[in-house]
C-alpha positions as CSV (number, residue, x, y, z in Angstrom):
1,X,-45.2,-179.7,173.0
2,X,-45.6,-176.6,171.4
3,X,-42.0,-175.4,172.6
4,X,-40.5,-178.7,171.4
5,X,-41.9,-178.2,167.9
6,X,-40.3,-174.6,167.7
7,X,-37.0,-175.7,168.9
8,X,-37.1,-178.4,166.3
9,X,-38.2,-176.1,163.8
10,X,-35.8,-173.7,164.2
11,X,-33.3,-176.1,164.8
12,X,-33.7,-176.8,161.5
13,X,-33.8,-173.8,160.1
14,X,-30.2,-172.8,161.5
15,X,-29.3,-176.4,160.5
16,X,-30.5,-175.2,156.8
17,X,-28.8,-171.6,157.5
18,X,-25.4,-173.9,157.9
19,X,-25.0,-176.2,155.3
20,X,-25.4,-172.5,153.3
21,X,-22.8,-171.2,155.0
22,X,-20.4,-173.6,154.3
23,X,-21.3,-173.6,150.3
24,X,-19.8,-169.9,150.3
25,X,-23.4,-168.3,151.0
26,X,-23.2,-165.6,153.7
27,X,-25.9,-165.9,155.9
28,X,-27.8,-163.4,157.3
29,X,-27.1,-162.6,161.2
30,X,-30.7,-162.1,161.9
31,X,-33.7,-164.4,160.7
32,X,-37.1,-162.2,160.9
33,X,-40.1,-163.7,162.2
34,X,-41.7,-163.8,158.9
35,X,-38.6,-166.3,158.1
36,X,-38.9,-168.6,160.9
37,X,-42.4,-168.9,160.1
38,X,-42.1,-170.1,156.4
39,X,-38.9,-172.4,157.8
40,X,-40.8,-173.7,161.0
41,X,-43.8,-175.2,158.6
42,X,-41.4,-176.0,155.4
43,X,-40.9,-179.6,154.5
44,X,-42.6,-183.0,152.7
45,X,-45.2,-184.5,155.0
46,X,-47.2,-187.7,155.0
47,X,-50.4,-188.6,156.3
48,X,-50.6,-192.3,156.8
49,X,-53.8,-193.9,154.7
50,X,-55.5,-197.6,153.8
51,X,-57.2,-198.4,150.9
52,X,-59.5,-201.5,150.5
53,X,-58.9,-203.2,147.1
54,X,-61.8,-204.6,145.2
55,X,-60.8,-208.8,146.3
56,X,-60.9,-207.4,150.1
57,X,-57.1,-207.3,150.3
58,X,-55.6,-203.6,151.6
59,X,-52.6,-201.4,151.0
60,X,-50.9,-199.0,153.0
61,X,-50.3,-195.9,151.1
62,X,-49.9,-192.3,152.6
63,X,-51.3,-189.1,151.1
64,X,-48.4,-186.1,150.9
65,X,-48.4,-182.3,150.7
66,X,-44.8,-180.4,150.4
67,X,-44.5,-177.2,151.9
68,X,-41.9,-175.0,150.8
69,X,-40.3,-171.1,150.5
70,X,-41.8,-169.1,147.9
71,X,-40.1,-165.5,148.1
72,X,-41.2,-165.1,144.4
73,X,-44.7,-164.4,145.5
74,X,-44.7,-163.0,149.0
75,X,-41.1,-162.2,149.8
76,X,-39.5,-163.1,153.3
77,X,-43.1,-164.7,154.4
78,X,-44.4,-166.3,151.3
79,X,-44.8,-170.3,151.3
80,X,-46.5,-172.8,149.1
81,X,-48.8,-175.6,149.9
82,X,-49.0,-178.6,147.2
83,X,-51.0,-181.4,147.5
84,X,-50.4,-184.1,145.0
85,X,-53.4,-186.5,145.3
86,X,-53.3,-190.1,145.6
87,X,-52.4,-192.5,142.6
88,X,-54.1,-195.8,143.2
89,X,-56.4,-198.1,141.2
90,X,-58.8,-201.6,141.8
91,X,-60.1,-200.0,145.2
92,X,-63.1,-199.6,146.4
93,X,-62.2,-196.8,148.8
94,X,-59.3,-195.5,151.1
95,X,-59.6,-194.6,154.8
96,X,-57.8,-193.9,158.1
97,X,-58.1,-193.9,161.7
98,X,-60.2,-190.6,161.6
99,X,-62.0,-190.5,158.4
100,X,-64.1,-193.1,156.6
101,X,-63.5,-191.9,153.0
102,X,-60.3,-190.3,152.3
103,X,-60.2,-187.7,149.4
104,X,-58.0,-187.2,146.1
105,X,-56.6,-183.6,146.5
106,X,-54.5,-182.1,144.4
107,X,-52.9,-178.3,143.8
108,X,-51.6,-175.3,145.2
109,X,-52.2,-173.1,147.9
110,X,-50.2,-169.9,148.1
111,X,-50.1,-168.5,151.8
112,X,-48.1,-165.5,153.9
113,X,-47.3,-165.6,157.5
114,X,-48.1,-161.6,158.4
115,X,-46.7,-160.3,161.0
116,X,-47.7,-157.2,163.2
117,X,-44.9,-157.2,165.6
118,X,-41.1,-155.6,165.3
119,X,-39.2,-156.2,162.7
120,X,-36.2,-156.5,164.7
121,X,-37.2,-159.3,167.1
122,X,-37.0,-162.2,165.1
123,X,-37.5,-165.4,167.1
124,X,-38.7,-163.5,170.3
125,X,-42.1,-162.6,168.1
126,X,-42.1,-165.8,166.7
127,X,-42.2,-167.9,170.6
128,X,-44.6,-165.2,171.7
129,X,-46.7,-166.3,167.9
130,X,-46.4,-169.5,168.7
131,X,-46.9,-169.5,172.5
132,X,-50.8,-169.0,171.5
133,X,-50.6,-172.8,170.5
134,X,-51.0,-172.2,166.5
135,X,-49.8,-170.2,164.1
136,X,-52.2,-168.9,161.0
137,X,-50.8,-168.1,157.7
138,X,-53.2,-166.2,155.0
139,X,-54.1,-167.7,151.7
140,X,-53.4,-165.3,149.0
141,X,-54.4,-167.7,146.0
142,X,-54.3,-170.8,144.6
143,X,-57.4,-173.9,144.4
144,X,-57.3,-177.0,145.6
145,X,-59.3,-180.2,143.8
146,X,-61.3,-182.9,145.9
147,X,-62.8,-186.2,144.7
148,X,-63.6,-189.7,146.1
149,X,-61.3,-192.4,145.4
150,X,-62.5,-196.2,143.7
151,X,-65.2,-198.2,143.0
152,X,-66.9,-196.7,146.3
153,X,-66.0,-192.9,147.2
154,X,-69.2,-192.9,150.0
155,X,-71.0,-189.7,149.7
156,X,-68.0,-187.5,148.8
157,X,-68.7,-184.2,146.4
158,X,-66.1,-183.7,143.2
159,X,-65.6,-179.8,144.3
160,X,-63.1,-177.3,144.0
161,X,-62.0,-175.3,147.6
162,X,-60.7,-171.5,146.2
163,X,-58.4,-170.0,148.8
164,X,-58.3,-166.3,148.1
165,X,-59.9,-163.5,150.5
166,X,-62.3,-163.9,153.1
167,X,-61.0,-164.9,155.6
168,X,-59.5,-168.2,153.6
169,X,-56.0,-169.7,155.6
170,X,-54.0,-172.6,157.3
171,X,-54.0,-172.8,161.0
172,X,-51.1,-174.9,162.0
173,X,-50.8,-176.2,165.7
174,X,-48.2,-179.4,166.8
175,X,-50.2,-182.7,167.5
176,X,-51.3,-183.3,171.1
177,X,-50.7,-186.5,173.1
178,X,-54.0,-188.0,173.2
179,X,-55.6,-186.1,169.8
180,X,-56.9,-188.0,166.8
181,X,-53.4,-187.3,164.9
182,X,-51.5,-188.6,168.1
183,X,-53.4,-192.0,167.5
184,X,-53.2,-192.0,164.0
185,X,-49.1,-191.6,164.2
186,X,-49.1,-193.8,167.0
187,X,-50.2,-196.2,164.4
188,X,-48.2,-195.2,161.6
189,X,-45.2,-195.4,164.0
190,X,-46.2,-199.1,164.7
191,X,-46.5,-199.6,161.2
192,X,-43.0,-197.7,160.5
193,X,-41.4,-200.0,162.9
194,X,-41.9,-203.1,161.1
195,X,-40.3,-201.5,157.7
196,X,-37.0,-199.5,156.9
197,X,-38.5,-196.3,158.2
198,X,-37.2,-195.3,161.7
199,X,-40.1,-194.2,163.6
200,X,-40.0,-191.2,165.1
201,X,-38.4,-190.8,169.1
202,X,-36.0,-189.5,170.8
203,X,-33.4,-189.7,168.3
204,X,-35.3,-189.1,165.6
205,X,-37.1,-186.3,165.9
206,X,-39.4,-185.2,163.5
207,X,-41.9,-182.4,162.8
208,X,-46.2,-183.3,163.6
209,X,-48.4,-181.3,162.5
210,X,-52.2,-180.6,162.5
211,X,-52.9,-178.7,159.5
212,X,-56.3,-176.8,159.5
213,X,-57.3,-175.5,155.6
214,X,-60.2,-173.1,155.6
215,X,-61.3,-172.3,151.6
216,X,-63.0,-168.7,151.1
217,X,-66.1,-170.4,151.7
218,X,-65.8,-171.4,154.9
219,X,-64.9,-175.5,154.0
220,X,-62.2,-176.7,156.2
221,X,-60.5,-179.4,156.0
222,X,-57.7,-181.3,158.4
223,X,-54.6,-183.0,157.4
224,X,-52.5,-184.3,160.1
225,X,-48.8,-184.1,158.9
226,X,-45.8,-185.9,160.1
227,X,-42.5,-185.0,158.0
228,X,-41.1,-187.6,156.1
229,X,-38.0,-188.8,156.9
230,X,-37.1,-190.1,153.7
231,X,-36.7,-186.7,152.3
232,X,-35.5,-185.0,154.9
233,X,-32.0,-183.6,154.3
């Protein structure tokens, strides 16, 4: 699974590498670990949610974070996590298949994939990296903002998660057949199915990801990822 995800990733990345090339931009013969790291995470991803409106009907909704380059603040390896919270109103509370409350969350997380390895070995450090079956990438800054959503949040804190030093990061690692994220795609696949959104398979093969945020403090939280197709390019 693990393999898969890389070849997609960096099928994508060469994909990416391409289109460049053929807009008159010279692209680089080697790609350095530290650059098939950002590209192998970079994309919009949804997490599939349900929220329970106050006359007991429900929408389907999904909660997003966009992952993307930032060589502005850490070079070759630097990439930014955005989360953009969940606009909804008249519900009592939102959930999924894994939790019982979802959470509004909302800002950036600024993060560098370090590596210790050759420089000149490029995707041959990254499969040994990823071969370990996750990939880390340390927070340098940024604060992320958590509150409960309508009428009836449960016992959810208002609290702010700081990602900076000790020990603060993302550990990513491809969904497993039989996790909770398999089951919870399973059923946003079923859901997909019914709608214009192709769900994923064999011929269209998309990026699933278990994203594991650890603040400076030692709260963690997980977001299971899928990419979303309808921004994919």
């Amino acid at each position: 699974m693990l393999g898969r995800a890389f070849g997609l990733g960096l099928s994508l990345c060469m994909l990416g590498a391409g289109a460049l090339a053929q807009s008159g931009y010279d692209q680089p013969v080697h790609l350095s670990e530290e650059q098939l790291a950002v590209a192998y995470i970079s994309g919009r991803y949804a997490s599939p949610i349900t929220c329970k409106k106050s006359d007991g009907t429900t929408l389907q909704l999904e909660d997003s974070v966009v992952l993307k380059p930032a060589p502005e603040v850490g070079g070759d390896n630097g990439v930014k996590a955005t989360f953009f919270g969940i606009e909804v109103g008249d519900v009592s509370y939102c959930y999924n298949l894994i939790s019982r409350r979802i959470v509004d969350r909302r800002g950036t997380i600024v993060l560098r994939y370090l590596s210790h390895n050759r420089p000149d070995l490029g995707d041959h450090d990254f499969k040994h990296s990823a071969a370990s079956g996750s990939l880390t990438y340390t927070a340098a800054s940024g604060d992320l903002s958590e509150r409960g959503i309508g009428a009836d949040p449960g016992d959810v804190p208002n609290r702010t998660l700081h990602f900076e030093g000790n020990d603060s990061r993302l550990v990513v690692a491809p969904v497993q057949g039989g996790s909770d994220g398999a089951k919870l795609f399973a059923e946003y696949d079923a859901r997909a199915s019914s709608a214009a959104t192709p769900p994923a398979g064999p011929s269209n093969p998309i990026k699933r990801f278990a994203f594991r945020f650890v603040a400076n403090d030692g709260s963690e939280f997980m977001f299971y990822a899928t990419e979303d197709s309808r921004h994919r390019r």
